[in-house]
N, C-alpha and C positions, 0 to 999 in steps of 0.2 A: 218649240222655241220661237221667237217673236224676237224683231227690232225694236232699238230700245226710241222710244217719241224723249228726243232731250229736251223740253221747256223748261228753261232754267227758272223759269218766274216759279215753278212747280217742283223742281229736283228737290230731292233732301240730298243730293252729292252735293249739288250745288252751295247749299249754304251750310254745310261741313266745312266745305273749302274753303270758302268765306271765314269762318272761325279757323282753320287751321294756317292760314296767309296771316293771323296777326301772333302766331306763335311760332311757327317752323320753318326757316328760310326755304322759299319756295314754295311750303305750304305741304311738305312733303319729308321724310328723313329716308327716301331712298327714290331715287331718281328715274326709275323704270316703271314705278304706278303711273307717272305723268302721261295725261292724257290733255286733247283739248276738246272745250274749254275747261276743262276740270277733270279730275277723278273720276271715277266711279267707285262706292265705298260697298263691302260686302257685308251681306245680312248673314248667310250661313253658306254653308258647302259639306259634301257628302258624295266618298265615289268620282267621281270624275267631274263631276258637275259643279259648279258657283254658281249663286242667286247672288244679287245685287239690292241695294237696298229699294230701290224700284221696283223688285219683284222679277226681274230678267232672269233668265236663266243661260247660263252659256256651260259650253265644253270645255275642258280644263286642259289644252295643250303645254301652257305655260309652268303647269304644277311649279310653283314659285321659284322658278331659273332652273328648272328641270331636279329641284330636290326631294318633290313629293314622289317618289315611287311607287308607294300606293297610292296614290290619290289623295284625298281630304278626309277626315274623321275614321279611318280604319277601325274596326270593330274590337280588333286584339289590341290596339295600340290605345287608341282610349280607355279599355279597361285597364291594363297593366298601369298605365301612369294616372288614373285615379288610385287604382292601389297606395301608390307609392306616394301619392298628396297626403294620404291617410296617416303616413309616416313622418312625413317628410323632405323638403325639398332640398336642402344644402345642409353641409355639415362641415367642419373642423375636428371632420374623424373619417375615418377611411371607409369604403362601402364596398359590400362582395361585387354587386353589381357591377363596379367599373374591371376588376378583374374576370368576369365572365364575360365582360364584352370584349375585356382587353383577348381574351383566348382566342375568343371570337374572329375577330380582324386578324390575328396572328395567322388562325386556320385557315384564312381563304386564302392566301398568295403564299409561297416558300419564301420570299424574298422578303418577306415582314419577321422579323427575328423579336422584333419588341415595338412597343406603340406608345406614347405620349397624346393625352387624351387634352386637346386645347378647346376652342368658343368660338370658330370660325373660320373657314378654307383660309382670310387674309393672315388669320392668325398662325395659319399653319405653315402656309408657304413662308412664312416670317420666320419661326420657328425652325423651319430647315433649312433655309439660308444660312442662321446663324449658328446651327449644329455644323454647316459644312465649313465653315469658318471658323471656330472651334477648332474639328477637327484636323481640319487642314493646315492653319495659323494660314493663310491666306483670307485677303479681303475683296476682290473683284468677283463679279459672276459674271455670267452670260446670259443670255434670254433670247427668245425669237421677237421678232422685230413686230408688231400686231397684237402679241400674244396678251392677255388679261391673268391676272395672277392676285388680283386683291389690290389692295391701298397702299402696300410698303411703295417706301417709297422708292426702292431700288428693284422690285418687282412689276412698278407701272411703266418703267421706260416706255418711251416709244408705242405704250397700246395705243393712243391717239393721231403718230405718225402721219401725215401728208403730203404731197407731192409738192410741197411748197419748202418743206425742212426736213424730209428724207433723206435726201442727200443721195451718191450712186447706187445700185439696187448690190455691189460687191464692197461696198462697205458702209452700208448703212448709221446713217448719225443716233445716237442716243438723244433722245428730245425727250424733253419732260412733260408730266400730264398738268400737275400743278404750279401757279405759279409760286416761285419762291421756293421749288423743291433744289434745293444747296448746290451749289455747283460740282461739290466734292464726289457728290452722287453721279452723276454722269461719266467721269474718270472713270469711275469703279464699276461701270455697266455695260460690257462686249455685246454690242443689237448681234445678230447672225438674220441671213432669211433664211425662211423655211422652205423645207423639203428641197434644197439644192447644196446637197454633199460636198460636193466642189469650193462653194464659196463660202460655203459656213468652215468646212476646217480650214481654210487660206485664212481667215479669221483668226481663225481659234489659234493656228501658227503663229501669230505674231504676238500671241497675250501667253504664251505658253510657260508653265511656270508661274504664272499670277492668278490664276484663277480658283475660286475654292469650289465650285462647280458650274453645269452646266446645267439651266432650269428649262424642263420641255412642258408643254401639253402634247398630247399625245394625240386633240384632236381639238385645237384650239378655236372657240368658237368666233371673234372676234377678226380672225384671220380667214373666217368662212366654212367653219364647221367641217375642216375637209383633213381627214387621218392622214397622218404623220407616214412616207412611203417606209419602206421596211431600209432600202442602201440608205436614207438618211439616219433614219434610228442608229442600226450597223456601225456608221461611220462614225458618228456622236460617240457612241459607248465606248468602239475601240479608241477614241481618240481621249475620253475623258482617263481610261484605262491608263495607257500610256504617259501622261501626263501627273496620275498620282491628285488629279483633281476627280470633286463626285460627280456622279448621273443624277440630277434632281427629278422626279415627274409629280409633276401637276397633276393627281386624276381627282381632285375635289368636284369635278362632271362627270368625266370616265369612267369612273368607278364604278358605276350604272350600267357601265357593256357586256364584262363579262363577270364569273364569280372572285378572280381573285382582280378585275382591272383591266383597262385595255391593254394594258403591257403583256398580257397573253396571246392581243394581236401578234405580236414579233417576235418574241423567244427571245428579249431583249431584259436584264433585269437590272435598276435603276441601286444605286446606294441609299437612297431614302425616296421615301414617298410623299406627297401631303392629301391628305383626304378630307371630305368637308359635306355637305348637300345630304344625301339620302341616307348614310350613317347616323341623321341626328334624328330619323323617322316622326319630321318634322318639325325639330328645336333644335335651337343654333347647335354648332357642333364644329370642331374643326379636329384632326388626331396628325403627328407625325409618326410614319412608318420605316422600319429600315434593318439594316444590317445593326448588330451589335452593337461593334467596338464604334459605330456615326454614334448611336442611339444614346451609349455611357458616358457620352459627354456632359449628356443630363443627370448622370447618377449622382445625386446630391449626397452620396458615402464615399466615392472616391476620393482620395486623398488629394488633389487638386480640380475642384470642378472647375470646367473651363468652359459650362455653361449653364450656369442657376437658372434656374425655370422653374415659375409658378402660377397659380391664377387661380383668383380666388373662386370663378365658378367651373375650372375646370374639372371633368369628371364629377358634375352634380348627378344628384340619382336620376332625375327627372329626363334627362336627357339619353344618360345610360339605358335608361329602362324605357323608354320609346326607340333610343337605335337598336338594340339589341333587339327587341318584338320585332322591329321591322325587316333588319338584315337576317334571320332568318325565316323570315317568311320567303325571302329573298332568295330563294334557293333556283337550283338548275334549271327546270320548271318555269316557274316565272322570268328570270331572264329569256329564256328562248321563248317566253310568249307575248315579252312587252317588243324584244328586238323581231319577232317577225310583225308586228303589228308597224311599227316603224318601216319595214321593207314593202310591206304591202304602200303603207302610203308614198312610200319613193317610187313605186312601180307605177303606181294609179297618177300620181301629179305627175313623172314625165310623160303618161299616156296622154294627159287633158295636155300639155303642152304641146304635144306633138300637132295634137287633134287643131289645136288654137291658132298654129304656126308663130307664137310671141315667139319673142328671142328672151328664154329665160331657162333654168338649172335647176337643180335640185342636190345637192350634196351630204352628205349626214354619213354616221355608223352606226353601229350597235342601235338603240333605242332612240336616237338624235337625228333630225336632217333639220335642213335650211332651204328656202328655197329665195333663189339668186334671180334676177332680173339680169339676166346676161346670157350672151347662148350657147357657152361650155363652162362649165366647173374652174371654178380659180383653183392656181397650185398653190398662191403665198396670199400675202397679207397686201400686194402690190395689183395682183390682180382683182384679190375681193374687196378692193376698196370701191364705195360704194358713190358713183358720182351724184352731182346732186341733179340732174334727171332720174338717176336712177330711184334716191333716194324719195323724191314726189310720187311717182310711179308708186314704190316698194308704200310709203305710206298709205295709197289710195285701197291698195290689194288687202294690207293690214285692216285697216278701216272697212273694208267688204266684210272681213272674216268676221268683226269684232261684231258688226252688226248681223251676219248670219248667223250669231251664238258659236261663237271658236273665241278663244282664249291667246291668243301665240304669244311667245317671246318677240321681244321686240325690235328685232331684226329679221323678224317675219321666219323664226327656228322655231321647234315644237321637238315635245319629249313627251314620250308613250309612258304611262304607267298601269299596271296590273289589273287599275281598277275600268281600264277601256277594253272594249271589243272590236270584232271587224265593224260593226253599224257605226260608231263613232269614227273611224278614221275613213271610212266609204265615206263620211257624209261630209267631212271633212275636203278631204280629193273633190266630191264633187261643186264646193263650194269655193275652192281653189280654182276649178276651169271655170267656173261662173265669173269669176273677179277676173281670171287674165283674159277673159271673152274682149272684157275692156278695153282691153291695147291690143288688139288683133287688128289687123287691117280689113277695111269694107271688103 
């Protein structure tokens, strides 16, 4: 691998971008390829690897927000879904596929009774908000205060939160991400912090009886990539129990940890799920999961639906039949060899920190870590907030890696998939303690 020489008088990203700036606000329809001064646009990818249209090659940490699990172009998964082009792509007729996949998702966790197959995690967290709403005839939720959940607009509270409109850290203010998002919505959205039992049910006490659920990640990245302690879970569930409001979990990332979800971290089991990322074995995909009598809210035969649900490219074959190749490929097996691959590099980057003396972390689970400019692991969304030295710093290390051939999420997080080995994530670690060599003291 080789750095990339950026002469823009010479790029072809370069004047892509240039054409894509007089069509696409920003120049972009998703705000994470943003780079400076421009893009970089990819030619092909294969396994773990992306080439750029330059000819660069880098390591694929990023596998597009941690949804590729295998990697790029998988050998089963591109065959099975040319099959299915051969047939056909959408239909206004029902297809086996989406009920073997639906079996599918049923069989990995007990706590999935039945599944609703939607077009995207924002889609899904959507979806189960308004099944626990439904079921409940309550309209308030809850959420953790950091936490990222999609575009609804009662699921982005507070992901943008700052020390300027947070408000006490024991009662945290709901603040909006967009502007113009309805003032009605903020009423109807209980912030809690994370991982402190204490003050999220002093919360939750005073909303009691209004709430139609409580929405978690279970290892919220946004809030610093750092799993949900087991007495908060605990506390949540017996409190959502008692209450007669649902358990929501977010694992549209999680889902990646273990076989049926990180919720087998805790022995803890949620009233519906939403799932999203690596289920769609690379095309959009979002499914909601759950107990029955949440799920029959959608049965569009019951005598009163009290929640129609549709969509027109829900459960198309193309998608079924790339999640399905993928989530079983996805078996015991490969999760313990993408999450030890993940551990290795948590062990190796706090080795080079140590080695380096910066004051910086490394946080992560199952197949996920983060690595933190700071010199213990945040517990909430209050500690991993990222200041803006931090933020230049964190930039500068980003920008090492990018240029070493590494890939990362762009909060400087990475996610292992099936298609890396130890050489990839060694090489990885060691281009980590090269970049915080940087801020080491003489």
């Amino acid at each position: 691998m080789m750095s990339e020489v950026d002469n823009d008088a010479q790029s072809l990203s370069a004047s892509l971008y240039e054409r894509a700036m007089e069509v696409l606000p920003g120049g972009v329809s998703r705000n994470t390829i943003l780079r400076k001064p421009h893009p970089l646009y990819v030619d092909h990818a294969s396994g773990c690897r992306v080439t750029d249209i330059e000819g660069v090659e880098r390591i694929d940490f990023a596998n597009n927000m941690a949804s590729l699990i295998h990697g790029h172009a998988h050998p089963a998964i591109v065959h099975a879904v040319t099959e299915q082009l051969k047939v056909g792509t959408a239909f206004t007729l029902a297809t086996e596929i989406e009920i073997r996949f639906a079996e599918h998702i049923v069989g990995r966790n007990d706590g999935f009774d039945k599944v609703r197959f939607v077009n995207s995690g924002t889609e899904a967290v959507m979806g189960m908000v308004k099944a626990a709403r439904a079921f409940t005839g309550r309209h308030k939720i809850a959420k953790v205060e950091g936490a990222y959940h999609g575009l609804y607009d009662y699921a982005e509270i507070s992901q943008t939160a700052n020390p300027s409109n947070w408000g006490h850290e024991a009662n945290p203010v709901a603040v909006p991400v967009a502007h113009g998002t309805p003032p009605g919505v903020l009423t109807d959205v209980v912030v809690i912090p994370f991982n402190d039992p204490e003050r999220a049910i002093a919360i939750l006490d005073a909303h009691r009886g209004e709430l139609a659920g409580v929405l978690l990640d279970l290892m919220p990245h946004r809030v610093g990539l750092i799993p949900a302690s087991g007495d908060f879970m605990t506390a949540v569930r017996d409190w959502t129990g008692g209450d007669g409001s649902l358990l929501l979990f977010d694992e549209v990332i999680t889902f990646r940890s273990e076989y049926g979800g990180a919720q087998e971290w805790y022995g803890v089991s949620p009233d519906v799920t939403a799932l999203g990322k690596l289920i769609g074995g690379g095309f959009p995909v979002g499914a909601i999961a759950g107990r029955a009598d949440v799920m029959d809210v959608m049965n569009p035969l019951a005598e009163t639906v009290l929640f129609p649900h549709s969509g027109t490219f829900s459960a198309n074959p193309i998608t079924m039949t790339a999640g399905l190749t993928a989530m079983e490929l996805y078996d015991g097996r490969a999760i313990e060899h993408v999450n030890e691959l993940a551990k290795r590099a948590v062990d190796g980057i706090e080795d080079v920190i140590e080695a380096t003396g910066v004051a910086a972390c490394v946080s992560g689970g199952g197949s996920m870590f983060r690595v933190h400019l700071k010199a213990s692991p945040p517990t909430n969304y209050r500690e991993a907030f990222v200041t803006t030295d931090e933020s230049l710093r964190l930039n500068l290390l980003i920008d090492h890696l990018f240029d070493a051939g590494f890939l990362m999420i762009n909060t400087c997080s990475a996610a292992t998939s099936t298609a890396m080995g130890e050489a990839e994530v060694d090489a990885l670690v060691e281009a980590v303690g090269e970049g915080l060599q940087r801020f080491a003291l003489p």
